[in-house]
N, C-alpha and C positions, 0 to 999 in steps of 0.2 A: 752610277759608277763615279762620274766626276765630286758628285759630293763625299762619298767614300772617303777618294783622294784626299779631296781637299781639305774634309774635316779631321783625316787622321794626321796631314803633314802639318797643318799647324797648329793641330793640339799637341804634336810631339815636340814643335818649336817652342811655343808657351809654355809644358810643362817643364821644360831645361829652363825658362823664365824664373817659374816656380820655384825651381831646385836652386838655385842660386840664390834667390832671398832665406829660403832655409838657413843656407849653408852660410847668408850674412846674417841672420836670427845667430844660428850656431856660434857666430864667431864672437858675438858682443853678449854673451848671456855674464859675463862679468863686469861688463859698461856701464857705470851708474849712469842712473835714469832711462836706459834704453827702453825703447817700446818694441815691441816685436814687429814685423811688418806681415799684410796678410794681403793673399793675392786670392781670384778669384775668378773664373773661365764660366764662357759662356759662346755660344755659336752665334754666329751674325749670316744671315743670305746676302749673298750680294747681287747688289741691286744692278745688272742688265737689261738691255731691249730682249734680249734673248730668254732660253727660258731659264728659271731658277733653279739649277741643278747645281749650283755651289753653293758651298757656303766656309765660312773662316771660324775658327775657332780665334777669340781674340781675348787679352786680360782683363774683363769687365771692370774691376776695382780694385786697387790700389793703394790699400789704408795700414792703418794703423790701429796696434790692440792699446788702450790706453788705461790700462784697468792697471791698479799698483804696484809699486812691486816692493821686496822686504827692505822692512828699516834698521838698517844695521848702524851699531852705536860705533863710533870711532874717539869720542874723548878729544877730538882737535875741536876748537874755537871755531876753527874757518870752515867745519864740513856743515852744511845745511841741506835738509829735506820737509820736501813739502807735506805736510799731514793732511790725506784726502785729496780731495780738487783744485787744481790751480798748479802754476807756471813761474818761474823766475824769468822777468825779463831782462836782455839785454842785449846790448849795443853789438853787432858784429864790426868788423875792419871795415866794410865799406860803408858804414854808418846807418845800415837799416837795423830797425828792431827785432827781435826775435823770442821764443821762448823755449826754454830747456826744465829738463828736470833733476839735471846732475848739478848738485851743488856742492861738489870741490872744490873750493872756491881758493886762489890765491892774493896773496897781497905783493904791487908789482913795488921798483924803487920810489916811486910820488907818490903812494901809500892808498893806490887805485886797487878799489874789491877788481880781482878778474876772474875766469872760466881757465882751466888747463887750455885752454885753442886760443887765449888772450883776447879774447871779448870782455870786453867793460861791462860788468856789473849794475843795471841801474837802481837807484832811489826814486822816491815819489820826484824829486828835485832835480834829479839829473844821473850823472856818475858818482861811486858812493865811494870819498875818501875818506880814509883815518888815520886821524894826527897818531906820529910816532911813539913807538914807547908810551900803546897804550893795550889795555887790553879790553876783549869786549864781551859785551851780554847782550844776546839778541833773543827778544820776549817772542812769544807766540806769534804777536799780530805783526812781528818783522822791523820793529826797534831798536834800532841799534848807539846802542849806551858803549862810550867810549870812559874806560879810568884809567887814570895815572900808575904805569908802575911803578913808579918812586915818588916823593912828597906827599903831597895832600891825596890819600888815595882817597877820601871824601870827595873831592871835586867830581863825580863823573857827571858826564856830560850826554846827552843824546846826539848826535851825530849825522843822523840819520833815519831810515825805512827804506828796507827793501820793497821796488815796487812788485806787487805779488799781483799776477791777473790771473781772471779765471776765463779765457774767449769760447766762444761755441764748440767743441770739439770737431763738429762733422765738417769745420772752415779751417781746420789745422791743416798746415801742408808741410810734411817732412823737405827739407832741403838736405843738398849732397854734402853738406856739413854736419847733418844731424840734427842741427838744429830746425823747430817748426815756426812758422810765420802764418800770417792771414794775408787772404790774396789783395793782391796790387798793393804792397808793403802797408795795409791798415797797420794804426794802433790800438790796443788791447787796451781799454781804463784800467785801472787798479781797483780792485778787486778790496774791500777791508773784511771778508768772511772768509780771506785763503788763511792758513794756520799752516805755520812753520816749525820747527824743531832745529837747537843749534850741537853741536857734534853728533850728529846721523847724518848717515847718506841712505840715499834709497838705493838698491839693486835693481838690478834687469828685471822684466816682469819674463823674460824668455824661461819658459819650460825645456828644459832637455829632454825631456821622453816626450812629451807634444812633438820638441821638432825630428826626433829623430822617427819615430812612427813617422809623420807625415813625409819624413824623406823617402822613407819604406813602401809608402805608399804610392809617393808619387813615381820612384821607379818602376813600381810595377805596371803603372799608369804609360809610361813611356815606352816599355816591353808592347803593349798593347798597340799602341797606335805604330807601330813599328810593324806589328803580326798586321795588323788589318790592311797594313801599304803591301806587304809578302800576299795576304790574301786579296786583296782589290786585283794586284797585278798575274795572281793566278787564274783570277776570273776571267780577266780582259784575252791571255794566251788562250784559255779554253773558247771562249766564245769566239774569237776570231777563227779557232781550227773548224767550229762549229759551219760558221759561214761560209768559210773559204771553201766545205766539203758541200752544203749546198749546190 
């Protein structure tokens, strides 16, 4: 009986776990770069002197679907996406590194590449500036050729490289920014096999009918572990009148 319990109340806690990464899956299927997030239940016994008649339903993992998502063309200079494998790094506010896949990229007034959430941008070098009143061309391998809008539009210049890394996936760890890091703030090398694209960005890889079936599902899922607390507790009323007429 106590396992009953225990595995239906907090698989019905977990699964409202569930329902909620959906419904944040749901809410970014428009958010360039986003990755969907995937959760995933499994029962644990817990470990007493006593005997093992519990056990907890708990979210085994945790991750992330990192598979593509569409390359939609925009025509601006500043929008970049990654082609295949690999990561844009860069600088967050409190000076650790990080990697994203949304390259929206803006130019701030010091004429610093940044991220919509005002992360700095990095190059093989450092932070990636470009002198004013210029415009750019960024090759595949992440090159970035600055030219003159007026005078000598001959002079272009290279500038820069986007540092493009490609780190282990299953060492990626989403942060409540969105953005992913490796643990204990490692650095990611640059990567010279990641291939860029300049006016494209990439889209959500979020499926709408993926998440909404799974939302379907999982309610029904949650109806369930609800019925079996109404039946566990039907049992327990029966057998007690059982005994008590003993």
């Amino acid at each position: 009986m106590d396992r009953l319990i225990y595995t239906a109340m907090t698989g019905a806690k977990a699964t409202m776990g569930q329902q909620a990464a959906v419904a944040h899956n749901l809410a970014n299927v428009s958010t360039t770069g986003f990755r969907a997030e995937l959760h995933k239940l499994r029962a644990v016994p817990v470990q007493t002197q006593a005997l093992p008649s519990r056990a907890f339903v708990v979210d085994a993992s945790v991750a992330s679907d990192f598979k593509a998502g569409p390359m939609m063309p925009t025509g601006n200079p500043l929008d970049m996406a990654i082609q295949g494998q690999g990561w844009f790094a860069v600088r967050t506010p409190d000076g650790q590194e990080a990697y994203t896949r949304d390259g929206s990229f803006t130019l701030d007034a010091t004429g610093q590449l940044r991220t919509r959430d005002g992360s700095v941008v990095l190059g093989d070098g450092g932070p990636i500036t470009i002198p004013p009143e210029n415009s750019l061309v960024v090759g595949p391998d992440g090159s970035i050729t600055a030219t003159p809008d007026s005078g000598l539009r001959n002079t272009a210049e290279q500038v820069g490289r986007f540092k493009l890394v490609n780190p282990p996936l299953d060492q990626l760890q989403r942060g409540d920014d969105g953005l992913f890091r490796l643990p204990d703030n490692q650095v990611a090398p640059a990567d010279p096999t990641v291939s860029m694209a300049q006016g494209y960005l990439e889209g959500s890889n979020v499926s709408i009918v993926e998440q909404m079936v799974t939302m379907i599902s999982l309610a029904r899922n949650f109806d369930m572990h609800t019925k079996m607390l109404t039946t566990a507790q039907e049992n327990d009323r029966a057998a007690t009148q059982i005994i008590s007429a003993a």
